[in-house]
N, CA, C and O atoms as a Tinker XYZ file with bonds, in Angstrom:
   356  protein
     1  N     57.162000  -36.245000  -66.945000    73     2
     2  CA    57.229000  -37.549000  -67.580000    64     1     3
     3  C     57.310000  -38.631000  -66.509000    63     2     4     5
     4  O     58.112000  -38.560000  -65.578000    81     3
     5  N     56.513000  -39.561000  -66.665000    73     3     6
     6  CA    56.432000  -40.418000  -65.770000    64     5     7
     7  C     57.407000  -41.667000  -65.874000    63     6     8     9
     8  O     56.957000  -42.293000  -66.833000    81     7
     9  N     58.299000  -42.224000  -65.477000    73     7    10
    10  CA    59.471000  -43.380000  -65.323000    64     9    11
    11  C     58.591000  -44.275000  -64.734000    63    10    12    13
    12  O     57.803000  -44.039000  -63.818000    81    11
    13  N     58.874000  -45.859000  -65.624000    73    11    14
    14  CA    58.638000  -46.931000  -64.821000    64    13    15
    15  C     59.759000  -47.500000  -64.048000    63    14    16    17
    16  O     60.945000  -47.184000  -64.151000    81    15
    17  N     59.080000  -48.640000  -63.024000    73    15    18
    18  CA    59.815000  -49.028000  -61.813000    64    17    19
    19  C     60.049000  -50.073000  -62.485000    63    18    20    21
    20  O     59.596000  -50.354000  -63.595000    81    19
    21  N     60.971000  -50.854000  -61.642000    73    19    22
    22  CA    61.560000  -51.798000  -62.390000    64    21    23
    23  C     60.399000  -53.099000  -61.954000    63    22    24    25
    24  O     60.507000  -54.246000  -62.388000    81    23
    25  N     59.467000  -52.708000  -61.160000    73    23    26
    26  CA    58.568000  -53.604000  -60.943000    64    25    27
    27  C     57.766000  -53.799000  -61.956000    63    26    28    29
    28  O     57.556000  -54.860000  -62.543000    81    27
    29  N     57.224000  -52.546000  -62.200000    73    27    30
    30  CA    56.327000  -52.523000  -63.808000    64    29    31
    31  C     56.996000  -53.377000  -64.639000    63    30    32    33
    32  O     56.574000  -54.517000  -64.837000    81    31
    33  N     58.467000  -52.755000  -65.391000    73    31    34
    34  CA    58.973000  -53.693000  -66.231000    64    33    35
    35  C     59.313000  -55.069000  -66.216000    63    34    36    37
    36  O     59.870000  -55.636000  -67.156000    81    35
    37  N     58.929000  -55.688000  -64.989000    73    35    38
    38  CA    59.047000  -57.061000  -64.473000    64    37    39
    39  C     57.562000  -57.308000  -64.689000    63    38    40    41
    40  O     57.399000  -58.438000  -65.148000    81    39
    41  N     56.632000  -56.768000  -64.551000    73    39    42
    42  CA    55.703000  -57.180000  -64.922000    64    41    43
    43  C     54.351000  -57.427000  -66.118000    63    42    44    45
    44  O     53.244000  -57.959000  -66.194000    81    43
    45  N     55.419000  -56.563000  -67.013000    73    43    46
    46  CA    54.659000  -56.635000  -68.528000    64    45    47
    47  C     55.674000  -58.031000  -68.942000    63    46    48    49
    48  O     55.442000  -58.364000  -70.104000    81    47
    49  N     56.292000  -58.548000  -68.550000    73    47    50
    50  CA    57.031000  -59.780000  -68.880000    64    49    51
    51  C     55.656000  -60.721000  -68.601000    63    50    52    53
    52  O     55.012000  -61.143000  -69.561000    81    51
    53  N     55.445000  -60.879000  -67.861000    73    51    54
    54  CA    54.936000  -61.859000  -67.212000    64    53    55
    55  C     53.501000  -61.821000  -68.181000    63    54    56    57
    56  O     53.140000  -62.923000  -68.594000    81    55
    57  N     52.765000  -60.772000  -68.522000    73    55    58
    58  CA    51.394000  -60.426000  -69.052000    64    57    59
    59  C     51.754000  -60.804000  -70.294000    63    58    60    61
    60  O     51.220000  -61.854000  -70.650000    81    59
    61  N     52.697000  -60.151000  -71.307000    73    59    62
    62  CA    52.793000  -60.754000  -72.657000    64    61    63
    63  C     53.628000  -61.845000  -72.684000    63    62    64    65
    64  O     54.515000  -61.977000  -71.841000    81    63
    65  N     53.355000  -62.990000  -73.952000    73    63    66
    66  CA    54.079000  -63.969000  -74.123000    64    65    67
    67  C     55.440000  -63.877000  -74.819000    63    66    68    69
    68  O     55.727000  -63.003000  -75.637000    81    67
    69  N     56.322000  -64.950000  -74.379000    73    67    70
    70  CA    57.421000  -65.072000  -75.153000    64    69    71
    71  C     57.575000  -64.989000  -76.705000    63    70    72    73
    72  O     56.486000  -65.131000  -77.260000    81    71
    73  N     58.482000  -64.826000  -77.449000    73    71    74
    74  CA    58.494000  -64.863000  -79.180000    64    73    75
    75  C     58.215000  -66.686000  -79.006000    63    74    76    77
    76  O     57.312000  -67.406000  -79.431000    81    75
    77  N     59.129000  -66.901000  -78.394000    73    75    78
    78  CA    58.938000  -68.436000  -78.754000    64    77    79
    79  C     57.400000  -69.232000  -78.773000    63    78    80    81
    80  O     56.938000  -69.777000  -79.776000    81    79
    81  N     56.647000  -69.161000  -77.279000    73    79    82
    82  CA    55.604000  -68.746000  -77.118000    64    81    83
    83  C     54.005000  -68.585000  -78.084000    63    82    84    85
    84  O     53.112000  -69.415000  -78.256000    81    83
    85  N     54.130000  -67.308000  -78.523000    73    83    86
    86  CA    53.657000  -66.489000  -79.782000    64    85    87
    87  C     53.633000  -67.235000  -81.372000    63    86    88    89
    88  O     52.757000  -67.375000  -82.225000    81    87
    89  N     55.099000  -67.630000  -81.266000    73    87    90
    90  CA    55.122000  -68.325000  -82.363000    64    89    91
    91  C     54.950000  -69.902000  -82.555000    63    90    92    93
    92  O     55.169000  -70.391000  -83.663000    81    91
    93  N     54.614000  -70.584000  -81.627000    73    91    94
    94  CA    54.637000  -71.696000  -81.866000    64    93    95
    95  C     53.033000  -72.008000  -81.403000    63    94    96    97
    96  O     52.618000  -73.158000  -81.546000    81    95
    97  N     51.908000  -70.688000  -80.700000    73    95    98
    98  CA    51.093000  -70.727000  -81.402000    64    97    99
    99  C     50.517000  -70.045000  -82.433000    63    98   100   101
   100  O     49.347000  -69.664000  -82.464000    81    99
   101  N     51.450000  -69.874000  -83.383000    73    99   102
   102  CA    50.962000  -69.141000  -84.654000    64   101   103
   103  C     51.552000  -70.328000  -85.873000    63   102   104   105
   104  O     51.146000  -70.433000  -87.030000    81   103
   105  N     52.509000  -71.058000  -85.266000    73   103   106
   106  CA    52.496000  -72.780000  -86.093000    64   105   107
   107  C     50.999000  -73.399000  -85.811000    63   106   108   109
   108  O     50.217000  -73.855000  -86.645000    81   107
   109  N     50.869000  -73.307000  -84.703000    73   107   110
   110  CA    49.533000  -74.370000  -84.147000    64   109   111
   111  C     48.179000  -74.014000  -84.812000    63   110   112   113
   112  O     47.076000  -74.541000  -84.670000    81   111
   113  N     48.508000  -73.151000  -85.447000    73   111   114
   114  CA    47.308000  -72.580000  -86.380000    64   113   115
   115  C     47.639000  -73.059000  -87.390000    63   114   116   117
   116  O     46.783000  -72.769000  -88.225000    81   115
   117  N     48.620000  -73.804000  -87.936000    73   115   118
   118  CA    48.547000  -73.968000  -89.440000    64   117   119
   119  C     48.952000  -73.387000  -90.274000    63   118   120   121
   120  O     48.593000  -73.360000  -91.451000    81   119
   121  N     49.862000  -72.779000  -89.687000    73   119   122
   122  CA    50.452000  -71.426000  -90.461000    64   121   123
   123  C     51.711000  -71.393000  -90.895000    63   122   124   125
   124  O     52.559000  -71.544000  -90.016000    81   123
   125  N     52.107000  -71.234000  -92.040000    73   123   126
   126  CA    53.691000  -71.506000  -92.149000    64   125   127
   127  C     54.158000  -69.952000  -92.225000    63   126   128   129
   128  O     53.556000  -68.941000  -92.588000    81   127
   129  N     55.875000  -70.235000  -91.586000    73   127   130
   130  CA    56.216000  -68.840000  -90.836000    64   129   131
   131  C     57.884000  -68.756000  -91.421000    63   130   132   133
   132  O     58.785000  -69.582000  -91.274000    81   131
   133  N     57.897000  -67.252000  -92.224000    73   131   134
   134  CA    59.145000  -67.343000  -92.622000    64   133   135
   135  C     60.023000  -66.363000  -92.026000    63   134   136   137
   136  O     59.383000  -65.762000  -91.164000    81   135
   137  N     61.645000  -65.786000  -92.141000    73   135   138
   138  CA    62.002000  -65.058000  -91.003000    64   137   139
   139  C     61.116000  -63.360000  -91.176000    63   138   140   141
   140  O     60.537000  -62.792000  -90.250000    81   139
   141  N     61.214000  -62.952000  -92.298000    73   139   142
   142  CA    60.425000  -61.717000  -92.454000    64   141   143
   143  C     59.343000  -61.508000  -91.806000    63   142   144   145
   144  O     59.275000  -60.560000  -91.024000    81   143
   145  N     58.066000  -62.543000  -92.054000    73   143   146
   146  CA    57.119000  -62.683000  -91.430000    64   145   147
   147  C     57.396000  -62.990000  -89.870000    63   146   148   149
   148  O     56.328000  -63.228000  -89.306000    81   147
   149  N     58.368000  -63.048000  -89.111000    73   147   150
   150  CA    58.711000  -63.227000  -87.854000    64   149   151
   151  C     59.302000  -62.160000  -87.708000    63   150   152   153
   152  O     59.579000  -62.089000  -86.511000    81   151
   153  N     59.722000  -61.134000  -88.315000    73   151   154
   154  CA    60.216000  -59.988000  -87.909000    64   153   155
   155  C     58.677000  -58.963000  -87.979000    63   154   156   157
   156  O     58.401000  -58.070000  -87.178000    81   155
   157  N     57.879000  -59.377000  -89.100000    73   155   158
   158  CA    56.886000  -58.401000  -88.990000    64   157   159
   159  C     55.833000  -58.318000  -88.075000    63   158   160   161
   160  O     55.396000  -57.248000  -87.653000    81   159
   161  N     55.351000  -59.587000  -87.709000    73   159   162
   162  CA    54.349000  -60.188000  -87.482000    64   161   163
   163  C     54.703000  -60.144000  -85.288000    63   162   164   165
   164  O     53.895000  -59.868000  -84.400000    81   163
   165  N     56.171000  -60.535000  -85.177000    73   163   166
   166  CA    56.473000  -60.891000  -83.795000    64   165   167
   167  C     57.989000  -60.055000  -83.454000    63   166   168   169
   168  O     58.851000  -60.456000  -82.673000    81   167
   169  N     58.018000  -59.206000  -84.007000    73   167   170
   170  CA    59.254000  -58.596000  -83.838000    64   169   171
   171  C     60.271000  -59.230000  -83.548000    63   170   172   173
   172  O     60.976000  -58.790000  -82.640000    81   171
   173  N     60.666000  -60.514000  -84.270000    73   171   174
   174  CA    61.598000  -61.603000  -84.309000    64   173   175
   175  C     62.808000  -61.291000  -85.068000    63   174   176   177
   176  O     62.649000  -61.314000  -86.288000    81   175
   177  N     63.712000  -61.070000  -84.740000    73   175   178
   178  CA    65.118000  -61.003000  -85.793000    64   177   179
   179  C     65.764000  -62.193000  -85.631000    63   178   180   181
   180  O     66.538000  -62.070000  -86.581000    81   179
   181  N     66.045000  -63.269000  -85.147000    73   179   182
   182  CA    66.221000  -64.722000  -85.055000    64   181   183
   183  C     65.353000  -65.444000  -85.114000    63   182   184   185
   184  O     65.129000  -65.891000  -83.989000    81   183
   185  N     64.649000  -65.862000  -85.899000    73   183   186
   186  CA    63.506000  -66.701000  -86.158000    64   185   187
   187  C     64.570000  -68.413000  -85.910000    63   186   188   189
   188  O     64.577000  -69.275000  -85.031000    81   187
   189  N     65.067000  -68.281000  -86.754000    73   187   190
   190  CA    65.945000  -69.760000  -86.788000    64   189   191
   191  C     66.503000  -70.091000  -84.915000    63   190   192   193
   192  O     66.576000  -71.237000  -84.471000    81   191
   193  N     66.727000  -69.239000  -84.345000    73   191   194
   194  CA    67.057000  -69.321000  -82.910000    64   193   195
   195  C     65.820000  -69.743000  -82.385000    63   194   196   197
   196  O     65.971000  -70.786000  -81.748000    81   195
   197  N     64.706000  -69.359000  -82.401000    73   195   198
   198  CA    63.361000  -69.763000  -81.724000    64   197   199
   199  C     62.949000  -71.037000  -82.094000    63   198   200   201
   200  O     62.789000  -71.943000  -81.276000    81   199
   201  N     62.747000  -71.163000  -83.455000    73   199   202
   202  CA    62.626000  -72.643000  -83.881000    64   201   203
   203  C     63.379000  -73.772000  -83.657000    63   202   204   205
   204  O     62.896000  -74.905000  -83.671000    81   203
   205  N     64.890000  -73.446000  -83.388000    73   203   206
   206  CA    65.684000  -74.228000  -82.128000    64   205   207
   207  C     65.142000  -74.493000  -80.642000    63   206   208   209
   208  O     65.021000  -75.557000  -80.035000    81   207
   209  N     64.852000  -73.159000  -80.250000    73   207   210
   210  CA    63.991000  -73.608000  -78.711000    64   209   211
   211  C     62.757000  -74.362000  -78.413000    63   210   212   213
   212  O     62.425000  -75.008000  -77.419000    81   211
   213  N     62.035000  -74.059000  -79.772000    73   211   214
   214  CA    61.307000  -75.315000  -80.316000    64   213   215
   215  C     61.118000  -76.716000  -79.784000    63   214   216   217
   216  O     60.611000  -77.439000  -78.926000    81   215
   217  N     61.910000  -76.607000  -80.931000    73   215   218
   218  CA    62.635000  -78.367000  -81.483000    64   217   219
   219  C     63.096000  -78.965000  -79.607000    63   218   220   221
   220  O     62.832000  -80.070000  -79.134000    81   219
   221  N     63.706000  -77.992000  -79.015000    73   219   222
   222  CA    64.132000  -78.838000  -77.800000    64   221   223
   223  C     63.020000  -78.801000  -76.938000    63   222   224   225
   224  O     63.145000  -78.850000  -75.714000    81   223
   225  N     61.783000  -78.705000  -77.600000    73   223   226
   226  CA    60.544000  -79.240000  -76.578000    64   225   227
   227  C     60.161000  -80.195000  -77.021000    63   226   228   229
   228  O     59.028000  -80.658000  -76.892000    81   227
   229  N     61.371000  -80.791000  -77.824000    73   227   230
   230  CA    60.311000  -81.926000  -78.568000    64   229   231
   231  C     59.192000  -82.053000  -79.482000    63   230   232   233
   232  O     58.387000  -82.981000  -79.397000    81   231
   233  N     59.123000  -81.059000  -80.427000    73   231   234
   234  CA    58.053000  -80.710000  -81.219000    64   233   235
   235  C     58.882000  -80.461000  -82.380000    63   234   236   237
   236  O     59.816000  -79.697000  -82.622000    81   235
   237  N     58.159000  -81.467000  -83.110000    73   235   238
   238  CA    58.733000  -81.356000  -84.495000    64   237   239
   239  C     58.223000  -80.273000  -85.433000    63   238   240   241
   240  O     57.017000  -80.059000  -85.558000    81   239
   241  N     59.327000  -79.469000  -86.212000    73   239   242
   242  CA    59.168000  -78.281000  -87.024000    64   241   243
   243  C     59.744000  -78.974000  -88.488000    63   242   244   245
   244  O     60.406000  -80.006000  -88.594000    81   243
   245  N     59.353000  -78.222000  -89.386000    73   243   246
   246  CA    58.985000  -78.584000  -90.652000    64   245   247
   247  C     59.883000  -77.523000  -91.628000    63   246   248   249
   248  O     59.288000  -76.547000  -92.085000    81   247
   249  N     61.162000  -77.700000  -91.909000    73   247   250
   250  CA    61.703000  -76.813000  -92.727000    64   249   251
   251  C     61.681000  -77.011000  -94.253000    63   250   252   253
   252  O     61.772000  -78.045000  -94.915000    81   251
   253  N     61.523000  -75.618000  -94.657000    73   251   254
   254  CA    61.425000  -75.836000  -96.405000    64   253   255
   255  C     61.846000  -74.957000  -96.929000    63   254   256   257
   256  O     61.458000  -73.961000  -96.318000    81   255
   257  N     62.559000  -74.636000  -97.899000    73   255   258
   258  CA    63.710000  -73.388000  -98.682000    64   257   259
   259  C     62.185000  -73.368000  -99.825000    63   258   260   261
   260  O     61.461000  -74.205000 -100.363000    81   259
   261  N     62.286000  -71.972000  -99.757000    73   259   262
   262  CA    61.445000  -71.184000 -100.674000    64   261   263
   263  C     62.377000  -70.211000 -101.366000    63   262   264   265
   264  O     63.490000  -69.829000 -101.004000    81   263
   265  N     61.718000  -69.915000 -102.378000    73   263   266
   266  CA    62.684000  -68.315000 -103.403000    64   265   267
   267  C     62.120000  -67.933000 -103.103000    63   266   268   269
   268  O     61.042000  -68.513000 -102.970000    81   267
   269  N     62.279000  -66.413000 -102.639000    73   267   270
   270  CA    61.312000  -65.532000 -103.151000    64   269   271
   271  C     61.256000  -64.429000 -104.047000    63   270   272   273
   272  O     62.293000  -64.354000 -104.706000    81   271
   273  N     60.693000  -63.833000 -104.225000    73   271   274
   274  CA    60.199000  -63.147000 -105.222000    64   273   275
   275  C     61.295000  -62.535000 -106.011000    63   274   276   277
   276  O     61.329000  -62.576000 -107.241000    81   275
   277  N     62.639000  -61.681000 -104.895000    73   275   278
   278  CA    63.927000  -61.189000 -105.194000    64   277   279
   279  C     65.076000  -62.433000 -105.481000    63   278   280   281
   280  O     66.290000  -62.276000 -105.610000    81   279
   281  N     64.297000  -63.731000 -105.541000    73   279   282
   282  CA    65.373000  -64.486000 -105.690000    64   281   283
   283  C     66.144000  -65.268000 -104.887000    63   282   284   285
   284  O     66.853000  -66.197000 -105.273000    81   283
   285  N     65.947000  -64.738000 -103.320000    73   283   286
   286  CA    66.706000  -65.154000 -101.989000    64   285   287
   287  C     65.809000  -66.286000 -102.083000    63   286   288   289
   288  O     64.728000  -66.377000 -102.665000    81   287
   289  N     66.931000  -67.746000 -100.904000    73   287   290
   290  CA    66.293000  -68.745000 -100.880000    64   289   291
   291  C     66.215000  -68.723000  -99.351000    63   290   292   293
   292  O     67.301000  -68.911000  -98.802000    81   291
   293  N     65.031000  -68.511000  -98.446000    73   291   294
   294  CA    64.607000  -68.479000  -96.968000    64   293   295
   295  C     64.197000  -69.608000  -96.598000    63   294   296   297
   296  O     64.080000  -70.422000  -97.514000    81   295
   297  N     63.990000  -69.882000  -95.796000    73   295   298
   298  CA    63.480000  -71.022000  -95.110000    64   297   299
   299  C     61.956000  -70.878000  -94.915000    63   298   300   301
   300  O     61.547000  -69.744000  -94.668000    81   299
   301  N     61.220000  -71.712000  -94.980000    73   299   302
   302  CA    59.852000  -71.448000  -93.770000    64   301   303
   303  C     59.519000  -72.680000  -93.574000    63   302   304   305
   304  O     59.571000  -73.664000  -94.312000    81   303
   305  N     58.953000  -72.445000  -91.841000    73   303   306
   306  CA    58.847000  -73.239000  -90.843000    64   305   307
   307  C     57.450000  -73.139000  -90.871000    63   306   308   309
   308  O     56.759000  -72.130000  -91.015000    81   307
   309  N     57.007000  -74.701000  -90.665000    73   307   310
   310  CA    55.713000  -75.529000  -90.016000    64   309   311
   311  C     55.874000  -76.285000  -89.238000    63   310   312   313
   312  O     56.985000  -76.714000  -88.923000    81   311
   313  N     54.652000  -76.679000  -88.671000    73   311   314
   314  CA    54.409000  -78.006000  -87.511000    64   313   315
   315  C     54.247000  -78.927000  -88.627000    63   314   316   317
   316  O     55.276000  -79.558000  -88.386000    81   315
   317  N     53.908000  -79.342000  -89.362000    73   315   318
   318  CA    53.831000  -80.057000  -90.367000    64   317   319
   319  C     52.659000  -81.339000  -90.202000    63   318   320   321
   320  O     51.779000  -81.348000  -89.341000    81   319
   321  N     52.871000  -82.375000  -91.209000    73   319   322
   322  CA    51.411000  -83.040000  -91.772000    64   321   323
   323  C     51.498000  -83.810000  -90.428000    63   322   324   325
   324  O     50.367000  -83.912000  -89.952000    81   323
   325  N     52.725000  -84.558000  -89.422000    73   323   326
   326  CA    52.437000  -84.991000  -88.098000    64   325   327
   327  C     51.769000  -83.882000  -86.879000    63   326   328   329
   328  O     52.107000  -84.009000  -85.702000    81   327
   329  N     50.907000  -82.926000  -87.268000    73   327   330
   330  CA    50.836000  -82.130000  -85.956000    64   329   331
   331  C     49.166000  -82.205000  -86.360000    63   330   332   333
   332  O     48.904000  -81.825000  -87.501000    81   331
   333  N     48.050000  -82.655000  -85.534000    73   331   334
   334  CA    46.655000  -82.523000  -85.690000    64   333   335
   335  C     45.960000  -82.407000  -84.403000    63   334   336   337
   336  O     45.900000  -83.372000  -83.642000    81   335
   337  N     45.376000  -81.150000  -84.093000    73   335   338
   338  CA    44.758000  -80.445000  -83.208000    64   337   339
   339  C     45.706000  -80.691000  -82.014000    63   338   340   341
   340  O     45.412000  -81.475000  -81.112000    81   339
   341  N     46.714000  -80.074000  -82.046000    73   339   342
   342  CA    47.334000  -79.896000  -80.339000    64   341   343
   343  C     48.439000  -81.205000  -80.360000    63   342   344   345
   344  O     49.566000  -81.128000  -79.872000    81   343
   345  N     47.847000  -82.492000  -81.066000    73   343   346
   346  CA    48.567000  -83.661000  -80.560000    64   345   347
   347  C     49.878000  -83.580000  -81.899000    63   346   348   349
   348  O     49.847000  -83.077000  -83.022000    81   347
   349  N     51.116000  -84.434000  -81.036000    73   347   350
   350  CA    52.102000  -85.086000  -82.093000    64   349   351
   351  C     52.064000  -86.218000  -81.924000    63   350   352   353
   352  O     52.143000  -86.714000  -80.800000    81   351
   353  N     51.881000  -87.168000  -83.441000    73   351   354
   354  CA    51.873000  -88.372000  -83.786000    64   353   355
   355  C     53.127000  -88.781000  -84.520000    63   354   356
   356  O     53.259000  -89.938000  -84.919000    81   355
């Protein structure tokens, strides 16, 4: 069995992107993102923590309480109607 070095594991960091990253271009698509779908989609179990790291870039996020289907009331996050191609207005 072959063991990686700790160089390797220093360096698949660098090749894949951050959750934060990932997800804020998967807002930039237009996409609204709830925590499930951030656990499925980005292997996110703090979605609400990322969308904080967000917000402190200065990029406005778009919160909205949804039911769903079981009744729970979740949040989901957009860039919202101020975000058009890349720019904030």
């Amino acid at each position: 069995m072959k063991t990686q070095t700790a160089q390797t594991s220093i360096n698949c960091y660098k090749e894949n992107p951050s959750q934060k990253t990932r997800i804020l271009l998967y807002l930039k698509e237009g996409k609204t993102l709830t925590p499930l779908q951030a656990l499925d989609l980005f292997g996110c179990f703090r979605l609400g923590a990322r969308i904080w790291d967000i917000k402190k870039m200065d990029i406005k996020i778009e919160t909205k309480f949804i039911k769903t289907n079981s009744g729970a009331v979740v949040a989901e996050y957009s860039l919202g109607k101020n975000y058009v191609q890349g720019k904030l207005f």
